[in-house]
N, C-alpha and C positions, 0 to 999 in steps of 0.2 A: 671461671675457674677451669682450669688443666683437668683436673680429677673429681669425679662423681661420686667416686666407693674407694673406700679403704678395708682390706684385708688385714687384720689386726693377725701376730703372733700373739701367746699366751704369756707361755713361763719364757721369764727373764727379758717380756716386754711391755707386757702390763701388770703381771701378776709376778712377786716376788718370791717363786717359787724355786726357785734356786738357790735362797739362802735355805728354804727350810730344807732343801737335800743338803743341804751343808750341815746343819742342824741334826736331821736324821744320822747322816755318817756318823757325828762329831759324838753323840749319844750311844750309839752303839758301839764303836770304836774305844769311849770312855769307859765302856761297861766291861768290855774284855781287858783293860787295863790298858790300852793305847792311848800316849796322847799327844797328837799330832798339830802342827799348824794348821791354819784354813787352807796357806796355800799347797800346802803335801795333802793333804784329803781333796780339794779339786783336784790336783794335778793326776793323783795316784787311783782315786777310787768311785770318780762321776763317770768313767769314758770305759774306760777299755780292763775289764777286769780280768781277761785273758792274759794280760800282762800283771795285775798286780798279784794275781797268784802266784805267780813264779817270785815278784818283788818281794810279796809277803806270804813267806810259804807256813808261817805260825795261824794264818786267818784263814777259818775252813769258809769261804765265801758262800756256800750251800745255805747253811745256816744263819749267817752273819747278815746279807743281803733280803732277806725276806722281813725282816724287823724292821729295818730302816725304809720300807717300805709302810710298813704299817705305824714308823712314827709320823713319816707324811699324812699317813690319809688320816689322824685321828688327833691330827693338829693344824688342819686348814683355819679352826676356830682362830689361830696365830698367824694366819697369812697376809701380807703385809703386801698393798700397791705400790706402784713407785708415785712420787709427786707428780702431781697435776693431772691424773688418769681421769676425774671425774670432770674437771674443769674440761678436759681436752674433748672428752667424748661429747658432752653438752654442749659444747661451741660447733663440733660439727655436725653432731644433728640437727642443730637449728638453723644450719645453714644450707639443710637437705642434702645431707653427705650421708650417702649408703654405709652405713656399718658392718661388717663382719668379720666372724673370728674363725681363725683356725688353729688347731693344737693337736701335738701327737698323745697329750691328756686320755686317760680313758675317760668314756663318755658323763658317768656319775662321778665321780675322783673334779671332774671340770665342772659339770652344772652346781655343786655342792662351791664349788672354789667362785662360780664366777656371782652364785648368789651372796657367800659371803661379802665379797666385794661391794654388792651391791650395784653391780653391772649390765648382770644379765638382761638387764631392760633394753640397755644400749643397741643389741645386734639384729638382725633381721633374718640372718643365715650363720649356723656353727658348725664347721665339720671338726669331728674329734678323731682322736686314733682308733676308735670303733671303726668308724665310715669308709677308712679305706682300707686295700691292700696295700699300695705302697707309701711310705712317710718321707719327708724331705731329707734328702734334697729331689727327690722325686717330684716332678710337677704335681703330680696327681690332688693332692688335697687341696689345690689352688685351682684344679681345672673343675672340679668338683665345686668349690664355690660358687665361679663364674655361672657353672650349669645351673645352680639349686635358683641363684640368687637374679642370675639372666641378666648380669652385668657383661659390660666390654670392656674387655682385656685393656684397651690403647686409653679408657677413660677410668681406669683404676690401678692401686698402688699399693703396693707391701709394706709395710712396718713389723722389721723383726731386730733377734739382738745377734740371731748368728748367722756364720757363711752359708750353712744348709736353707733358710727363707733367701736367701739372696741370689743362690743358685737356682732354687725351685721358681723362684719369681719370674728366671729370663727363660725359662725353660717351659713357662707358661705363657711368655708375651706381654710381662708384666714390667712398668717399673719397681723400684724397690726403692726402700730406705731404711738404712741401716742405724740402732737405736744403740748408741753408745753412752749411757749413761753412767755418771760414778761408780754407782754402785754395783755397776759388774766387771770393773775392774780388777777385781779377784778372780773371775771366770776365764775372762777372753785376755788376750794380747788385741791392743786394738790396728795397730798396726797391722797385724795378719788381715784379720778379718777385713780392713779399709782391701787388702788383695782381692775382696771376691766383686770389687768394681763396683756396688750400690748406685744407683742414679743418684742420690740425696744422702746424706748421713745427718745426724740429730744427735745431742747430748741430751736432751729434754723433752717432755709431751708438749710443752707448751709451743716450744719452738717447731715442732712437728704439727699441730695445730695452725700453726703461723703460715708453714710452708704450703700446708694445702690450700687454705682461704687464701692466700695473695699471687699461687703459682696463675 
């Protein structure tokens, strides 16, 4: 096999935590009497809220945005993987494939997410958004695995859902593979993101599992 270690991304590639911030918005938003599409709440109020204040000058963001925060963390009990996470992981453990993960997750917010999951067993090394200073597309949280984990770059491979893991990958010496699944269809244009050049792209774990045992 090509690859030794796999670098897992978190949210929106193993852990469905992108709908529950869609979820959070969608609740809060409802509360002030807003009520928006899924795709106008990605679009307008996951990224760039510099802009949606001026969009939406009725929503004091100060106040609006700290709830939906704490509907996230007091609803991981509702956090949902995507298909075949646990098949995928146990197929490459047992094949003595290095696990780890990294996430810009704060460090309890992620061990709490990766328990419910029932996951946490899987990794060997986790860097969180605690561990560093800078976040992707920053190499840094990938150089920092290689470090902890004393893996090589040229025998290990990213799995993420967006262009920031895919830049931070080549930026590390890493290949990548870009996780385009249905279900984030709602998030990304996938077309775009196919722009940040991925070594590999994947609709599914399984198939992703596939590519490393026969690469």
């Amino acid at each position: 096999m090509k690859y030794s270690s796999v670098i897992f991304d978190w949210d929106g590639t193993l852990g469905m935590t992108l709908h529950l911030w869609l979820d959070g918005y969608r609740n809060e938003l409802e509360k002030l009497g807003f009520h928006y599409s899924d795709k106008v709440i990605v679009d307008d109020f996951f990224y760039e809220h510099v802009k949606a204040k001026v969009k939406y000058p009725d929503i004091d963001f100060k106040t609006f945005v700290p709830p939906v925060y704490k509907y996230v963390n007091s609803h991981i009990s509702s956090l949902k993987i995507y298909p075949g996470v646990h098949d995928a992981l146990e197929r490459l453990l047992k094949n003595d494939i290095n696990l780890t993960l990294v996430s810009s997750s704060e460090k309890n917010l992620l061990t709490e997410s990766l328990i419910q999951a029932d996951i946490l067993k899987f990794f060997s090394v986790i860097v969180s958004g605690d561990d560093v200073k800078k976040h992707k597309p920053d190499p840094e949280p990938f150089e920092q695995i290689i470090e902890i984990a004393k893996i090589s770059p040229k025998d290990s491979i990213v799995l993420g859902d967006s262009h920031t893991d895919i830049l931070a990958a080549k930026a590390a010496g890493l290949d990548s593979c870009l996780f385009l699944p249905f279900e984030n269809k709602i998030f990304y244009d996938f077309t775009k993101l196919m722009e940040s050049n991925p070594t590999y792209s994947v609709e599914n774990l399984k198939d992703f599992a596939d590519l490393i045992l026969k690469t």
